[in-house]
N, C-alpha and C positions, 0 to 999 in steps of 0.2 A: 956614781956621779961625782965630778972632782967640784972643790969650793967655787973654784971660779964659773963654774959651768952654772953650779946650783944658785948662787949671789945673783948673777945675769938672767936668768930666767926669773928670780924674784923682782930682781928693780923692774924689766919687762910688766910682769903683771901689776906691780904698783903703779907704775906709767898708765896702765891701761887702767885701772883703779882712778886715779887720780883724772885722766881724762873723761871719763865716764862721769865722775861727778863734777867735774868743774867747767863743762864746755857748755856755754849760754848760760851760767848758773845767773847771772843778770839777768836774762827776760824766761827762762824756763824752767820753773811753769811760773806763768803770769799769774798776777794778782797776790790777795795776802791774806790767805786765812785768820782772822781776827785772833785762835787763840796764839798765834805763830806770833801776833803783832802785840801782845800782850807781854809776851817775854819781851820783845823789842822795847815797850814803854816802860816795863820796868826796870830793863836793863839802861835804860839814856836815863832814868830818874837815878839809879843807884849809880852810875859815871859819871851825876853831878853831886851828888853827895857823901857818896861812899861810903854810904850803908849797906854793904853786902849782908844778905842774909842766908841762911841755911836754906827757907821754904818759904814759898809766898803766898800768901793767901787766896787772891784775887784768882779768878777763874778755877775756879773748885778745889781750889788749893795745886800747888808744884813743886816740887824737891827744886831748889835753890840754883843745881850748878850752871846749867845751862845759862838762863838769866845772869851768872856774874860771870860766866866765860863772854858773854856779851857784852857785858860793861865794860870789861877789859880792852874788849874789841873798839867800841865806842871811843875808847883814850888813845887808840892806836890810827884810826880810821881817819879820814878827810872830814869835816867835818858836815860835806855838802854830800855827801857818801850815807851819815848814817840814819838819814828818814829811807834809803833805797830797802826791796821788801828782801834784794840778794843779800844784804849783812845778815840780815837775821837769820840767813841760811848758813853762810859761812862756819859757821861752828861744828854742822850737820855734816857737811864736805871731806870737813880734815878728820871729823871721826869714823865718816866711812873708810876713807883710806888708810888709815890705822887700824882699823878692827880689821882690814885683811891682812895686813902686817901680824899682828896680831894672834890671828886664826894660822897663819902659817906657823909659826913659833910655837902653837899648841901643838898642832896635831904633829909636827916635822917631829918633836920631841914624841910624841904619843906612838906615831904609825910609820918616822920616817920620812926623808927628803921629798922624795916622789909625791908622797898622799901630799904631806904638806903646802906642795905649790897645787896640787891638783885642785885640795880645798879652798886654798886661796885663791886660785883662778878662779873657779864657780862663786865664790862671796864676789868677786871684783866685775864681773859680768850680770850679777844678779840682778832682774829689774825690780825685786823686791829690795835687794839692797838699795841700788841708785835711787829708787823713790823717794826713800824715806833718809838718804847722804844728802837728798837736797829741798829738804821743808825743815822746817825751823822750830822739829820740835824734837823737847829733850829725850825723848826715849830710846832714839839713835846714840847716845851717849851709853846705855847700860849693856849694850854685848861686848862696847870696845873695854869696858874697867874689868868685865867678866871674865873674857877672854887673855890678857895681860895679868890678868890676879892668878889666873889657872895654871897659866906658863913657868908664872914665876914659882908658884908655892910647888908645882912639878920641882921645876930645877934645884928648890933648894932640896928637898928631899934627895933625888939625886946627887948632888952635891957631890959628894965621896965617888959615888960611881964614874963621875966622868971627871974624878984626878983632879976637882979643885978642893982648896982647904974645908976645914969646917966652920972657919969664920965665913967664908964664900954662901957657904948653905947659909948662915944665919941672917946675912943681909942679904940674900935672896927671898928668904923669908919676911924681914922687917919690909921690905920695899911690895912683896906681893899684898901685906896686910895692908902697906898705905892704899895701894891700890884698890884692894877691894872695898876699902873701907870707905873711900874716895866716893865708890858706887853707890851707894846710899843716897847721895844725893842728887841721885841721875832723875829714875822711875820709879814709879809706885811694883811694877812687877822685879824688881831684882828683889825685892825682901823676902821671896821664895827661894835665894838662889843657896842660903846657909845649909840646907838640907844637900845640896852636892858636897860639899866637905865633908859628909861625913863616909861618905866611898872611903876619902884615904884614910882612914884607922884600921880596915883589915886589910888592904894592900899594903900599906906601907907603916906597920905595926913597930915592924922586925929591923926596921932601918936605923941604923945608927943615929941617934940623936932627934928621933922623930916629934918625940913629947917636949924635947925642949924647941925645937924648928916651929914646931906648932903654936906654942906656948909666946913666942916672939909674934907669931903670924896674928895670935889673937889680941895682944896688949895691942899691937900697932892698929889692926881692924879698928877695936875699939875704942883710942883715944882719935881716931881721925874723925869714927861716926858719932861721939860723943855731943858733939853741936846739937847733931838732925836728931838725935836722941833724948838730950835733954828738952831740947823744941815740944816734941812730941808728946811726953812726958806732963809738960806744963799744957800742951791744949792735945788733949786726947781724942777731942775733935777733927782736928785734923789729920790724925794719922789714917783714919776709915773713910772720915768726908767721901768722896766721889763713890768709892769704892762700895760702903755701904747702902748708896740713894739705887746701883745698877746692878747689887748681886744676886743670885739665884732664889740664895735666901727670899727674897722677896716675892718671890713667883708661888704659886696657890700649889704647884707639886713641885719640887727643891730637887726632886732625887732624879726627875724626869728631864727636868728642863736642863741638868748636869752632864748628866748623858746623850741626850740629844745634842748636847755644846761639843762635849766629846768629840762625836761622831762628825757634825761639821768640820771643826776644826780639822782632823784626822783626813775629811776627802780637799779638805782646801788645799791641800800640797798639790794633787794629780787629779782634783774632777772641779768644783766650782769653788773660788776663793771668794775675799771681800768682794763687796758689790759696791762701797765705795769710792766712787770716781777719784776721789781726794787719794787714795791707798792704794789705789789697783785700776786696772783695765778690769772696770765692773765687772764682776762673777769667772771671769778669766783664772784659769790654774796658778798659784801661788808659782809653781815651780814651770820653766818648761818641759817640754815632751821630753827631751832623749835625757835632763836632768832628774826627772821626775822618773822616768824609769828605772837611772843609777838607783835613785832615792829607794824604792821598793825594793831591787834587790839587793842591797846593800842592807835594809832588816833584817832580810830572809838569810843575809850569811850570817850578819850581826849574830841572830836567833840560833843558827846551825853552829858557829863558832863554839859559841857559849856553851853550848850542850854537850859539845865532844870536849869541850878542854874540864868541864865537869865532870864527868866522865871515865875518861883519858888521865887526870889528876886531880882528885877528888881535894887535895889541899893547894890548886890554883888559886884558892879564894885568894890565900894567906903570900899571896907574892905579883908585882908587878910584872916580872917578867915571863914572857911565854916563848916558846917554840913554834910559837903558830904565827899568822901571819898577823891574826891582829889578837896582842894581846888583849884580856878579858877584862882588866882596868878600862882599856881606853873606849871600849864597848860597852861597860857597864856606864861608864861616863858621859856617852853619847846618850844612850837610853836615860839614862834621867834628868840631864838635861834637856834634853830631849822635853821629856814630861814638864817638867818646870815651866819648860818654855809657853806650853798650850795653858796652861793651867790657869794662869790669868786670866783669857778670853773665856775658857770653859764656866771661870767659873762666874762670869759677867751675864745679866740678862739682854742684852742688847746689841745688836748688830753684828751677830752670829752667822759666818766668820769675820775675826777681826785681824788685819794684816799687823796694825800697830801694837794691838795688846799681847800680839801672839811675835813680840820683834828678837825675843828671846830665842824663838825655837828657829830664828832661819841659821843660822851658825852650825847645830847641830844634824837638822838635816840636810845642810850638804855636806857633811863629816860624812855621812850613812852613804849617801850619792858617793862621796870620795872612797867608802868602803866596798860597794858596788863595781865601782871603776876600777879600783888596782887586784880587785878578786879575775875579774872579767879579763884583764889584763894579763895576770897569772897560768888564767885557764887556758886563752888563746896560744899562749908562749907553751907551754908544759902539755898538751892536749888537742890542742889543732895542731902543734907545731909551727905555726906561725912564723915568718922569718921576723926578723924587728923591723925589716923593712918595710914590711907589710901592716903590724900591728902599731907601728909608729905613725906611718904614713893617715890608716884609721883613726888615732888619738888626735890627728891635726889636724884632722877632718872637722871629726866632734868639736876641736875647741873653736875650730873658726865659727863654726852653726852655733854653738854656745853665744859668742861674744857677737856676731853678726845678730843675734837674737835680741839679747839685752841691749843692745845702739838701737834696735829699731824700733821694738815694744816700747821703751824710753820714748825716744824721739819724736816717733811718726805716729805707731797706731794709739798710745799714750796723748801723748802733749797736742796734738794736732787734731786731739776731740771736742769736737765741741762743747762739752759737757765737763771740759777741765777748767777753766775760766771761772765759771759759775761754782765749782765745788774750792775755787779757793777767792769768791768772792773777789772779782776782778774791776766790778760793779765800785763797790768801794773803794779802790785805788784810783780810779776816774774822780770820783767823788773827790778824794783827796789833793788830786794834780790839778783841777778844778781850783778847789779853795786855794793852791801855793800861788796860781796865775793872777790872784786879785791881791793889790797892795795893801797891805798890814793897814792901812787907813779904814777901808769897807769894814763894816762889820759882816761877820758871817754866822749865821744861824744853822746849825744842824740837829734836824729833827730827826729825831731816833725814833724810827716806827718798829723797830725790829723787836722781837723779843729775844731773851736771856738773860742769864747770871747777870747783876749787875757787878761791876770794877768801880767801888767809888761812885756811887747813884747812877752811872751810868750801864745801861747792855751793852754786852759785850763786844756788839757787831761793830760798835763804836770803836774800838779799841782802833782797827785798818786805818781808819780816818784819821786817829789821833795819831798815829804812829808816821802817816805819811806826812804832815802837817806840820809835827812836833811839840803835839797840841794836848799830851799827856795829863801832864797838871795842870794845877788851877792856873799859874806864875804864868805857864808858859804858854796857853790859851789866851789869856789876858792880854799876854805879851801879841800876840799874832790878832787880836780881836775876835776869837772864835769862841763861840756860845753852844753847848749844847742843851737838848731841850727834849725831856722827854712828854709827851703830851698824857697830861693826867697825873704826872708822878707829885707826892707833896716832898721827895726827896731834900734835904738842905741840898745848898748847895747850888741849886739847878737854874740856871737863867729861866727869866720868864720873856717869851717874845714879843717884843715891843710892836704894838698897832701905830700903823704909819707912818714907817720909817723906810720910804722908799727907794732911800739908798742903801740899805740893807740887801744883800744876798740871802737867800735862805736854798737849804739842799737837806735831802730825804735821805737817811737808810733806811730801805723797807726789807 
């Protein structure tokens, strides 16, 4: 495949990337999931003060980045722009498009031009990807630092191989540890992800200059993650919060209810996924059919690969490269990321399958589906005899039903359900355009019937309201006349609703 050819089929799939997440990203999907709208308040609170923080407490605690990539946004933005609930999406958008950016530059290095856009095409078409490129929440942020930290600390190892200096490895190295280190601040599941580095010590042992490559990858790592670190550190509370109120651990058999997570998680690619409307086309396969089928045999080579080059070279362990089609690094890599990726949800008590907890593992399997594909590919050419015109013709077959798949499930049987509205509380948003249409003179009362976490005395259902209104803090409620009010709470802080005040507006979250 000549550069120009390979270049042009990448911006191709980025275009298609990019339009898959940014078409309607203004009204689709409607409404605004409160914890979406929670990053939004504290990101216009931190873009007027500029208090950026590593982690934020409010709504069960949240790794920092997101929230100050949105402040940032907020300084940039119109200013009549940023109560809208698409800003808060905005961040989600350009990280999907980059994490296929991204996922190509791995695997292209790992498996080759071909696999490379292959994989990248299936992340860019993914309606698990698109979902979650356009909600406003930060965990889309941890396969794109993952996925770039992988590439790079690949390449500096390489380095010498592919004829550039050995300063070139070393700042490949320092720029992959910003990068991973970066990720820290994403999600609470990337803090699984250090156990995959340790694959490169018997691959890439023998490499010239590995321990000092390394050695640069970890100082950088950790003076970037040092912030979220020492955070952590001082309230150790935080570090577990969410994590420890919903893990197995707590369940009456730990070893059963692991296993049983397991197994879900594992049929959510090819039999029943999330059932959350918010995540998924309720209980609907993670992956599609003709994807989900690469996906399976792409293990079963993965599995067979591995066996024979053990086998075949009993000291494979001890070197990245192979003879074989897919060397046994980039296999071993997939499999434990792979793992890493589920391990999160598995190891959660609740809402088993989980699309969002499990946001790690879509990257990996469709490596496995790209592993699938260029085997399948191989066999047709060398074994059917296939002309190319015939096997190509079939490949663009596949991709058009891929990408026609992902626009529709998106779009149509997706967004056009009744039951998507409600699961990102759209109810709320009314609530909110409601209060903007009455002049800052009215007073406005919102009774919070809802329950949740409180943010600051308030549930958190509130957060939509305040986010749409701009009605966040105390100053800035004040400022607009908005009172919230919970009934029963002796919270400081909380207005008390005035009897007989019949120029008062008053509105419900229930």
């Amino acid at each position: 495949m000549s550069k120009r050819l390979r270049w042009s089929l990448l911006v191709g799939i980025l275009i298609i990337a990019t339009f898959l997440r940014f078409y309607h990203l203004t009204t689709v999907p409607s409404g605004l999931y409160p914890d979406e709208a929670m990053d939004g308040n504290n990101a216009i609170e931190v873009a007027e003060t500029g208090h950026f923080q590593p982690f934020y407490v409010e709504d069960n605690g949240r790794e920092g980045l997101y929230v100050n990539i949105l402040a940032l946004t907020f300084k940039i933005v119109p200013s009549a722009e940023t109560t809208q609930p698409w800003i808060v999406r905005l961040p989600a958008a350009v990280a999907g498009v980059l994490t296929v950016w991204g996922l190509y530059l791995l695997i292209a290095e790992l498996l080759g031009d071909a696999a490379g856009l292959f994989a990248a095409f299936l992340l860019a078409t993914s309606f698990w990807g698109i979902i979650f490129s356009r909600i406003g929440f930060r965990a889309i942020l941890a396969p794109l630092f993952l996925t770039w930290a992988l590439w790079l600390f690949v390449k500096s190892l390489r380095a010498e191989r592919d004829g550039k200096t050995t300063a070139s490895g070393w700042w490949y190295a320092a720029v992959a540890g910003i990068i991973y280190g970066t990720g820290f601040y994403t999600y609470i599941a990337y803090r699984d992800t250090p156990a995959l580095f340790l694959l490169f010590i018997p691959f890439f042992l023998r490499k010239p200059g590995f321990w000092k490559k390394t050695a640069i990858f970890l100082i950088a790592t950790i003076i970037v993650a040092t912030p979220i670190g020492w955070y952590f550190a001082s309230h150790p509370g935080s570090f577990f919060g969410r994590t420890s109120e919903i893990a197995v651990t707590s369940s009456s058999n730990p070893a059963a209810v692991f296993a049983t997570n397991i197994a879900k998680e594992l049929l959510m690619f090819n039999w029943h996924g999330d059932y959350n409307w918010r995540q998924n086309v309720s209980g609907a396969a993670e992956l599609p059919s003709p994807v989900g089928t690469l996906f399976l045999l792409g293990i079963v080579i993965a599995i067979i690969s591995l066996i024979k080059s053990w086998r075949t070279r009993r000291n494979a362990i001890a070197s990245d490269a192979s003879a074989d089609m897919f060397p046994p690094f980039a296999l071993l890599l997939t499999f434990a990321w792979f793992a890493l990726g589920i391990l999160p949800a598995a190891a959660s008590d609740e809402g088993i399958p989980h699309a969002l907890r499990s946001i790690l593992a879509l990257a990996p399997a469709l490596v496995f589906a790209t592993v699938g594909g260029v085997w399948l590919w191989r066999f047709a050419e060398e074994h059917l005899h296939w002309r190319n015109e015939i096997t190509r013709s079939i490949l663009i077959i596949f991709l058009i039903i891929v990408a026609i798949f992902g626009y529709t499930e998106y779009f149509f049987t997706w967004a056009e359900n009744p039951n998507v509205p409600g699961a990102f509380n759209e109810n709320y948003v009314l609530v909110g355009d409601a209060i903007n249409a009455l002049p800052s003179s009215t007073p406005k009362y919102v009774v919070v019937n809802a329950g949740g976490v409180l943010a600051r005395g308030v549930p958190i259902p509130a957060e939509t309201v305040m986010f749409v209104t701009h009605s966040f803090t105390g100053a800035d409620a004040a400022a607009r006349n908005i009172h919230y009010i919970v009934p029963g709470s002796p919270t400081m802080g909380m207005d008390t609703m005035p009897v007989g005040t019949p120029s008062a507006d008053i509105f419900y979250i229930n």
